[in-house]
N, C-alpha and C positions, 0 to 999 in steps of 0.2 A: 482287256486293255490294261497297257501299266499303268501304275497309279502317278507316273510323271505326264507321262502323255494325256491321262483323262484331265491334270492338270494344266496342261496347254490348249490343250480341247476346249476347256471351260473358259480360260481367260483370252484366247482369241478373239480380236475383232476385226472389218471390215473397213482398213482403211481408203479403198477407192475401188471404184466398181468400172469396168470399160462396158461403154455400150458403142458398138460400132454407128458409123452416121453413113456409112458407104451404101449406097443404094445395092440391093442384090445383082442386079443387072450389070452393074458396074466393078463388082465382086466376082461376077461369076468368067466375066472376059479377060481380066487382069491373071483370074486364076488358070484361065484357060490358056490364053498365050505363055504363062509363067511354066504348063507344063510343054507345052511346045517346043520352047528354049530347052526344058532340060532333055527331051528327045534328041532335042540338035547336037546339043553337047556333049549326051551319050555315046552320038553315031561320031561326032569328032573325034572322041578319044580310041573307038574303035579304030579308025583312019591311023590315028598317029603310031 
């Protein structure tokens, strides 16, 4: 490691942490329909 970088390394800190509040369930359908759409969109652009 450069001795710049081990120096950023050292003085980094953590100023805000995300912790999600979305239930998984509700996570997992939002994801699932969002890849749906991109199927659709796919087969669209095939079409045009």
């Amino acid at each position: 490691m450069h001795w710049k970088e081990a120096l950023i390394v050292q003085r980094r800190k953590i100023d805000r942490r995300f912790n999600p509040a979305m239930s998984e369930d509700k996570r997992r359908k939002l994801y699932d329909d969002w890849k749906k759409a991109v199927k659709r969109a796919m087969k669209w652009e095939e079409e045009a």
